[in-house]
C-alpha positions in Angstrom: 0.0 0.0 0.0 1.4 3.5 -1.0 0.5 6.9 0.8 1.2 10.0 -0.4 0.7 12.9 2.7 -0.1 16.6 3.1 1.5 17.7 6.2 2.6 21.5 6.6 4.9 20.0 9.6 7.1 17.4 7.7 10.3 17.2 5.5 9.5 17.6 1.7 9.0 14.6 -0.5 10.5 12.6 3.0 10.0 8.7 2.3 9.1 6.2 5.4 7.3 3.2 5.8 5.2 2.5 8.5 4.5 -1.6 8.8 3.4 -2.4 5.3 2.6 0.8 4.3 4.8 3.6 2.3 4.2 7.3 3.0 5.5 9.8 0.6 5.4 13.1 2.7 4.8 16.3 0.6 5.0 20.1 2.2 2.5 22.3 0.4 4.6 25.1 2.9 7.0 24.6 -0.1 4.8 26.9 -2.5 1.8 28.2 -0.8 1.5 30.1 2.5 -0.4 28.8 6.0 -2.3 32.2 5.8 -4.0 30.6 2.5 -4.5 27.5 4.4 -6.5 28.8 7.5 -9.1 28.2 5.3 -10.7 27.1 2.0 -12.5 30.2 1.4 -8.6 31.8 0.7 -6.9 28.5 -1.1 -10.2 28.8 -3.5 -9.1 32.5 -4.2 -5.7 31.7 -4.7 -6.6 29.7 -7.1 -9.0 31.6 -9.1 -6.9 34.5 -9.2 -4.3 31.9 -10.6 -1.6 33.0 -7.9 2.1 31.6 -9.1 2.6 29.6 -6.5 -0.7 28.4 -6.1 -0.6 27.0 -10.0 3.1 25.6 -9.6 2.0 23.7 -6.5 -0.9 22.1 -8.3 1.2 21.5 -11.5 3.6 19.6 -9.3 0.6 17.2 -7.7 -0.8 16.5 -10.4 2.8 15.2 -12.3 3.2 13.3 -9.2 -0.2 11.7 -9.4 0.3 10.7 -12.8 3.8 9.6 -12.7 3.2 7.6 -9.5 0.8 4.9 -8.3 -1.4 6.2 -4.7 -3.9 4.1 -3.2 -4.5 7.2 -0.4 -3.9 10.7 -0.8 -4.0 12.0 3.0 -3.6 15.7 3.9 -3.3 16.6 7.7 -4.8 19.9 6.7 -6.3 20.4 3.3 -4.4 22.6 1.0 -6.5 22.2 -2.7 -9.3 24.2 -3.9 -12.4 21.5 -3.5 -13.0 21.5 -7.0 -9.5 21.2 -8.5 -8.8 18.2 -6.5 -12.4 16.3 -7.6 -11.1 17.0 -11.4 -7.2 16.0 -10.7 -7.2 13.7 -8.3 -7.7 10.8 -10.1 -9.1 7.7 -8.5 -6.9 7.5 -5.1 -9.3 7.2 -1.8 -9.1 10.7 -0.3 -9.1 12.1 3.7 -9.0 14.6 5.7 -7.0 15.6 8.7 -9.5 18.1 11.0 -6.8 18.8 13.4 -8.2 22.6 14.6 -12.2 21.4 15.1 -14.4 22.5 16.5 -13.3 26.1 15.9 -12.3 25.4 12.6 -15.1 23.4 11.4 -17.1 26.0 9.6 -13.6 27.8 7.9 -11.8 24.9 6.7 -13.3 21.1 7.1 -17.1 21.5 5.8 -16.1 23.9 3.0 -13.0 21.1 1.3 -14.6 17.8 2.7 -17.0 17.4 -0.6 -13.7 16.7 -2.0 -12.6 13.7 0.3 -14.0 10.4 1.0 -13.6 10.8 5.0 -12.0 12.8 8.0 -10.0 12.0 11.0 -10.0 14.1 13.6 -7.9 15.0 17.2 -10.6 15.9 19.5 -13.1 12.7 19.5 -15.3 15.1 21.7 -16.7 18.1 20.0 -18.7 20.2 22.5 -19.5 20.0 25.9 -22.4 17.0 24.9 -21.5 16.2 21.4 -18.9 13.9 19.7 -17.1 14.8 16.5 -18.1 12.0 14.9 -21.9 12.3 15.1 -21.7 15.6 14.0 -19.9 15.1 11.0 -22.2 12.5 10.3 -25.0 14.9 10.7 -23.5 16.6 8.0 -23.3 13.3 5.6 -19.7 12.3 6.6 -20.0 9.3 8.0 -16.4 7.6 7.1 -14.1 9.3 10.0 -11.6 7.9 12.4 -10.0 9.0 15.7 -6.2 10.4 15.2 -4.5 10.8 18.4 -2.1 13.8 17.8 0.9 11.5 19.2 4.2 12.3 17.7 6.4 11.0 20.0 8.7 7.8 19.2 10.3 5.9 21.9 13.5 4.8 20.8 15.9 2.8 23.1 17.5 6.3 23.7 14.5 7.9 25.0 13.1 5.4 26.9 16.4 5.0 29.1 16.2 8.9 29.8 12.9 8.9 31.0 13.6 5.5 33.2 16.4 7.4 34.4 14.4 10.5 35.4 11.8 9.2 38.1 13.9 9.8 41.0 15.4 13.3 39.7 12.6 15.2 39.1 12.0 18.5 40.5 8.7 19.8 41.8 7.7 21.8 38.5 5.1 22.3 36.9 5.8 22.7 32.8 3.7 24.3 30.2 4.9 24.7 26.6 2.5 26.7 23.8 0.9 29.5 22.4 -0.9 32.2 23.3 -4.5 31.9 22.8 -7.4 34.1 24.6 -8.8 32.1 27.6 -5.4 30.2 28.3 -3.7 33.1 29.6 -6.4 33.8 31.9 -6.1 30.1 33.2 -2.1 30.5 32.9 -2.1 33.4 34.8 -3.5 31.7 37.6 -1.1 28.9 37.8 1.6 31.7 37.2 0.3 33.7 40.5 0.0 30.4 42.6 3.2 28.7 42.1 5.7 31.6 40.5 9.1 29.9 39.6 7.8 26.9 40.1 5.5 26.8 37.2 7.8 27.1 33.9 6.3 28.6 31.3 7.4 28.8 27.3 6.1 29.4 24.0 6.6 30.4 21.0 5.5 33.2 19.2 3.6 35.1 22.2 3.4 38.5 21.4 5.0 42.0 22.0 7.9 39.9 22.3 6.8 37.5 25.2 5.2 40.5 27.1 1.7 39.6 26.1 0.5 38.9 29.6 1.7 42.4 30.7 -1.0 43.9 29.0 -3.5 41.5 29.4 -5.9 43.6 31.8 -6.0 46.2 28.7 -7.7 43.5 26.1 -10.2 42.2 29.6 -7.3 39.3 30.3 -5.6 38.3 33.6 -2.3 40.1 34.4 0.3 37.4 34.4 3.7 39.3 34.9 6.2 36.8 32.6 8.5 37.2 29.9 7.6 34.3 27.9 10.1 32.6 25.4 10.4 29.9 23.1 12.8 27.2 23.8 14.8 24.9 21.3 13.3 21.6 21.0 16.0 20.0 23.5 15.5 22.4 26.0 12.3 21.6 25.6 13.3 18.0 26.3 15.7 18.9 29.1 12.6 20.4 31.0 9.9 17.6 30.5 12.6 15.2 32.3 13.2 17.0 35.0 9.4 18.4 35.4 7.3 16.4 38.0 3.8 17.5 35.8 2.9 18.5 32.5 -0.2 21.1 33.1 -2.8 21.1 29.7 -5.4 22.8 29.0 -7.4 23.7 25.4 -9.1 26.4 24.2 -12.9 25.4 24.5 -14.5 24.9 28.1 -14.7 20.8 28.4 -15.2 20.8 25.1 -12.4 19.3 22.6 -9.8 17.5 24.1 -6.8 15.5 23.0 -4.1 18.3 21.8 -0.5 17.3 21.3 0.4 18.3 24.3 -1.8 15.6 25.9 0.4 13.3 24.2 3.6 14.8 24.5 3.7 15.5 28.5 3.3 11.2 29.0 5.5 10.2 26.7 8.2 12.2 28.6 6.9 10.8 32.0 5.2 13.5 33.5 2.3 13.4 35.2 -1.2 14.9 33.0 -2.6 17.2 34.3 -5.3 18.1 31.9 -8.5 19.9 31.5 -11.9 17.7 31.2 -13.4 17.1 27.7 -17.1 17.2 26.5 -19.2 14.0 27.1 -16.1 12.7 29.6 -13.9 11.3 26.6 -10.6 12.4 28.1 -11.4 9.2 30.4 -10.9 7.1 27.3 -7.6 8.4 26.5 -6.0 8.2 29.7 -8.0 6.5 32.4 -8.4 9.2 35.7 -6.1 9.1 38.4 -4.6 5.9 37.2 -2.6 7.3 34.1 -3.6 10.8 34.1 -5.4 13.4 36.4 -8.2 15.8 35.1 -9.5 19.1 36.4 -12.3 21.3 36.5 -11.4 24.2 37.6 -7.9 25.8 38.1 -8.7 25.9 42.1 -9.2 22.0 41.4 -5.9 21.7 39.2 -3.9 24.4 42.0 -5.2 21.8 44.4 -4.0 18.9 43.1 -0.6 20.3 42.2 0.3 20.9 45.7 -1.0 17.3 46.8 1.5 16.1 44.0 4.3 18.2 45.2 3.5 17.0 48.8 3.4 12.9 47.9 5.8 12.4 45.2 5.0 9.2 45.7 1.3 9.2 44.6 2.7 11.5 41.6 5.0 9.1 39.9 2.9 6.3 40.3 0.6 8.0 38.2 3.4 9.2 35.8 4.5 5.8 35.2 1.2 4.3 34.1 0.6 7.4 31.9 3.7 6.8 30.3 3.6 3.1 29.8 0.2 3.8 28.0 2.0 6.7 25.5 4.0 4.0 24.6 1.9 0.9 23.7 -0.8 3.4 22.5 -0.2 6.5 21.5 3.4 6.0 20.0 4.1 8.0 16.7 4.3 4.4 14.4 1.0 2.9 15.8 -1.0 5.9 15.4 0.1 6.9 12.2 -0.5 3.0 11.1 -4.1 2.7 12.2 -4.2 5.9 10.1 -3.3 4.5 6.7 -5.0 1.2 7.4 -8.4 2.7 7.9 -8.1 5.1 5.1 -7.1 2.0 2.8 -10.1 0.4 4.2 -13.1 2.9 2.9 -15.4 1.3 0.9 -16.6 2.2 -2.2 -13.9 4.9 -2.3 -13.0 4.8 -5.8 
């Protein structure tokens, strides 16, 4: 079986097999901007206003289309015009990657998805009392499959670094991401109840990492901290030495499931993590036995400091969280289950 996917985060044209299954990874970030792919409403424009490197990207699909033999074309987030990719894209079984729903539902998945066969999506939980998938069936997609947004592969390396780090870890709490609206107000919090001890990056927070200065001036929380992004191994550096990974999304237990979810396991520290609509986070890690889930930040403040106060309880926690990453939500498996239910669609052709 032979894959070719869209994925804005990968290597151009990279080539890996995954079990039986050959994935040709192809970078649409390589001609067209991620300002034209926030939604379809701007790829469609692109298109019609026959933008160079709009046309030279589709020129270059299609040849590859023709000259080679796909059973799935997959794109983690669409980047075609609808209508360009029902004429060109031949027979292959199509799907589509809804990594951003449900606030991205109505700007980017309905408006490409009459151009693909089915959708996988992040958050199996789509509002506080609704699952994704029933309400993409409601609106007639009804071939869809759960993607955890794992991306973490446990080499021998790895493994032995976080079996290394149980006993060295230092009561932190870590938190590494963007700056998005009703976050900071929930950040600020944590900031104000646990100051150093709650280390706090991201990348691309703005005024130069002084955002949360000036949030009482857009109706935010003040949270005084200069906040930086970090390479990817000091990134690394702090989720071994970091007792718990604190999570949290940008709906109110609605969508749950980010990378981060992911992420903060695999590097053995304990989830802490915001509740998702109809209590599917208990399906992803099961509560207070691989993970721990909050309600409110008073709840999450309070179970931080029993953490910090029985270590023991902590890591024992931790360690089931992480043996679960690794037998479930490795990078291989998940991308695997992927492939093999998109090769799977009936009647796709």
């Amino acid at each position: 079986m032979r894959v070719i996917l869209f994925d804005i985060w990968a290597k151009h044209k990279l080539e890996r097999t995954f079990g039986h299954i050959d994935v040709l990874f192809f970078n649409p970030l390589k001609y067209i901007s991620s300002h034209e792919m926030k939604s379809t409403d701007a790829l469609v424009k692109a298109f019609l206003a026959r933008s160079p490197e709009m046309l030279e990207f589709l020129s270059d699909v299609k040849a590859l289309l023709r000259q080679e033999y796909f059973d799935v074309l997959a794109a983690h987030q669409n980047p075609f015009p609808p209508e360009w990719l029902i004429q060109e894209g031949g027979g292959v079984t199509k799907v589509l990657g809804c990594f951003d729903d449900p606030q991205a539902t109505y700007t980017r998945t309905l408006p490409a998805m009459v151009a693909y066969q089915g959708a996988y999506y992040c958050s199996p939980s789509f509002s506080h009392d609704r699952l994704t998938k029933d309400v993409f069936r409601d609106f007639g997609i009804n071939n869809t499959h759960w993607f955890p947004l794992a991306q973490n592969e446990f080499s021998q390396e790895h493994m032995k670094n976080v079996e290394n780090s149980w006993n060295k870890r230092e009561s932190l709490v870590a938190y590494v991401g963007k700056c998005y609206g009703s976050k900071v107000d929930r950040l600020a919090l944590i900031n104000a109840e646990f100051g150093r001890g709650f280390r706090l990056y991201g990348r691309g927070w703005p005024l130069g990492g002084l955002a949360g200065f000036v949030g009482p001036l857009r109706g935010r929380r003040f949270l005084p901290r200069v906040v930086r992004g970090i390479s990817d191994q000091e990134r690394k550096e702090l989720y071994l030495r970091s007792l718990i990974g604190f999570n949290l999304h940008l709906g109110d237990e609605a969508e749950v499931g980010n990378m981060r979810t992911y992420e903060t396991t695999s590097y053995g520290m304990l989830l802490l993590c915001d509740r998702g609509g109809c209590n599917v986070h208990e399906d992803i890690f099961e509560p207070d036995v691989e993970a721990i889930y909050y309600g409110s930040v008073d709840e999450a403040i309070s179970i931080i400091n029993r953490c910090f106060s029985d270590r023991t309880y902590a890591v024992n926690i931790a360690r089931n969280g992480y043996e679960r990453a690794k037998t479930t939500y490795n990078y291989d498996k998940v991308m695997l289950d992927l492939f093999e239910w998109a090769g799977n669609i009936p009647n796709a052709h």
